[in-house]
C-alpha positions in Angstrom: 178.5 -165.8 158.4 176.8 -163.3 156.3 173.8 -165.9 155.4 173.0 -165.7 159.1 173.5 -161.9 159.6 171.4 -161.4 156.4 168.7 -163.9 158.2 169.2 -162.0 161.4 168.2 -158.8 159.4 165.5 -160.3 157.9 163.9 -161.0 160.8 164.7 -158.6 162.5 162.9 -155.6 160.4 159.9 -158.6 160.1 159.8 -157.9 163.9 160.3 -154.0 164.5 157.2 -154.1 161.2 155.0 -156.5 163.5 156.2 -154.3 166.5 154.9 -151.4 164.5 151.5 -152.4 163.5 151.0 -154.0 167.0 152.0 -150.3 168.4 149.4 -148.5 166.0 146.7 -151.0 166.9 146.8 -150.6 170.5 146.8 -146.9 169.9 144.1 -146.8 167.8 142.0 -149.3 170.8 143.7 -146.9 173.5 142.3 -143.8 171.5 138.8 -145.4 171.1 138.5 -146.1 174.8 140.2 -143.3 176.5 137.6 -141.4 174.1 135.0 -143.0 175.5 135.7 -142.9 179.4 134.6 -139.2 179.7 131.0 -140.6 178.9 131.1 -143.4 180.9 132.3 -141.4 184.1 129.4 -139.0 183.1 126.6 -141.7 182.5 128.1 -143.2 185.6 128.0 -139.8 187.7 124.3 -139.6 186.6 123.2 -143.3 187.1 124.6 -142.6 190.8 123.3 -138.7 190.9 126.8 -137.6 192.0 126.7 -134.6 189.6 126.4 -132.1 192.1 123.7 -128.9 192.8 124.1 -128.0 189.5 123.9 -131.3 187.4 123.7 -129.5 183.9 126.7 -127.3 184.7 128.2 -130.2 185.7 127.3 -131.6 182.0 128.7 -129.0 180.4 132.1 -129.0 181.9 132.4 -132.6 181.8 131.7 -132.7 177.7 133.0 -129.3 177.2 136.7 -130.1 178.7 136.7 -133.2 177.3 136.0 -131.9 173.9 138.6 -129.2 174.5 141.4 -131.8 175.7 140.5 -134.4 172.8 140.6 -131.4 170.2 144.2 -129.9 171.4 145.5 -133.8 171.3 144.0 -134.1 167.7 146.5 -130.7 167.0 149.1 -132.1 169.2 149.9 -135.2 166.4 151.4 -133.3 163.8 154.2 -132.0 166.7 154.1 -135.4 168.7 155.4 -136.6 164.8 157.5 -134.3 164.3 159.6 -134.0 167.4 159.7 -137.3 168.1 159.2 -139.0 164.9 156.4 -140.8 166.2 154.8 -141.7 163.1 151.9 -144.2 164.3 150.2 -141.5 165.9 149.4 -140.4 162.8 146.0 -142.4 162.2 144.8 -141.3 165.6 144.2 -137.1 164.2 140.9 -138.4 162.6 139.7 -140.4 165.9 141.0 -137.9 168.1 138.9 -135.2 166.1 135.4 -136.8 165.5 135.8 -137.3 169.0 136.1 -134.0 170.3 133.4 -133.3 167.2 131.1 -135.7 169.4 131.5 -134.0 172.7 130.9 -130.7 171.0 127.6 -132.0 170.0 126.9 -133.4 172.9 127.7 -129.8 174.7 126.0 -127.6 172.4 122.8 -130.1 172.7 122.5 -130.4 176.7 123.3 -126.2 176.2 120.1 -126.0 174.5 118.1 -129.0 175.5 118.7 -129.4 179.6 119.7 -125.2 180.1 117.3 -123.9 177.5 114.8 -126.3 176.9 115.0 -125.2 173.2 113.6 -121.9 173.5 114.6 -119.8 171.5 114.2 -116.5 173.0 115.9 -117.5 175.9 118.8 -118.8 174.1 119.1 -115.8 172.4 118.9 -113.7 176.0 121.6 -115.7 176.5 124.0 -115.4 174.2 123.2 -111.9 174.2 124.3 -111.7 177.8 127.3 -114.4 177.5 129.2 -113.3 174.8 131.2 -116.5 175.5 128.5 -118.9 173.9 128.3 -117.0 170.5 132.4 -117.8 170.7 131.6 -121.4 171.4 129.1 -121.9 169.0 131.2 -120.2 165.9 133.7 -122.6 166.7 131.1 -125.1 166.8 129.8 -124.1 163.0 133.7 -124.0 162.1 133.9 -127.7 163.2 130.9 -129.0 161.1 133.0 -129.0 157.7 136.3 -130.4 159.8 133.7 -132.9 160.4 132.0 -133.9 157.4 135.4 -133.5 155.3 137.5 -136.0 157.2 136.9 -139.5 155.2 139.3 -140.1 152.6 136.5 -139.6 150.2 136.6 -136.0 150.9 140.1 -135.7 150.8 140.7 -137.2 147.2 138.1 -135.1 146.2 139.1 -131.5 148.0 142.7 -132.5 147.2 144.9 -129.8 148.1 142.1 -127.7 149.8 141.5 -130.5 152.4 144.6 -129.6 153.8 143.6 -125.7 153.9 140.3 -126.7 155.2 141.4 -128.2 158.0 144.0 -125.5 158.9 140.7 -124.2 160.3 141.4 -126.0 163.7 143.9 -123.5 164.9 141.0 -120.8 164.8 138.9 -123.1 166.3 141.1 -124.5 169.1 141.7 -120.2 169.8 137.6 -119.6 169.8 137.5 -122.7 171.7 140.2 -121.8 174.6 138.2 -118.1 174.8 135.0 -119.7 175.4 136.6 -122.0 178.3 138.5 -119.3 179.7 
């Protein structure tokens, strides 16, 4: 009886590990997609010119929120792991965050391309006159290094200070939240 209960066990934790790395890849394709749907509903919106009056506005919310949302669930992990002991989430911090890193890009560069048209007197009338885009763009310069410092590579060689470096999302997520608000 306890050959078979030891067999049963056996397969048993073979299972919940399949179970487990099953879970984490459908998270990881669920991240890469649900990532990705913001800029297909935006390509789609203007393929079909449904974005509105104001279509670069309407460019800016779209990849500004989306940014915003992707960079609080990139924070939201390390809680998400905690509370619930969710541990596969883990991996998805790093997508999560070059996402948001991507829609940041794509913000600041319709900012200054489409509502600018790169000049730069006019850009600086207007951050002189909405104090909220120098708040955006500072957290913008403070998510360059989270950026560039999230392979491994970078974190064997910052060792400890990757950690420290990257404590610099709760400042950004803050300068972030003023410039929505």
């Amino acid at each position: 009886m306890s050959a078979i209960s030891g067999r049963e066990t056996a397969v048993s934790k073979q299972t919940r590990r399949w179970n487990r790395k099953y879970t984490a890849r459908l998270l990881t394709w669920l991240t890469h997609v649900g990532a990705l749907v913001p800029l297909g509903v935006l390509l789609w919106e203007f393929q079909t010119n449904s974005l509105g009056v104001d279509p670069v506005r309407e460019i800016l919310f779209h990849t500004g929120t989306t940014a915003l949302v992707l960079l609080v669930m990139s924070l939201a992990v390390t809680p998400v792991t905690i509370i619930f002991g969710w541990k596969q989430v883990i991996p998805l911090r790093r997508p999560l965050g070059l996402y948001a890193f991507f829609y940041v890009c794509l913000h600041l560069l319709t900012f200054l391309w489409l509502d600018y048209a790169f000049d730069l007197a006019f850009i600086i009338d207007g951050i002189v006159e909405q104090r909220f885009v120098l708040v955006g763009f500072a957290a913008f310069l403070l998510l360059i290094p989270l950026a560039i410092t999230s392979t491994k590579g970078w974190q064997r060689r910052l060792g400890k200070r990757w950690k420290t470096v990257h404590k610099l999302n709760y400042l950004i997520i803050v300068l972030a939240l003023i410039h929505f608000f």
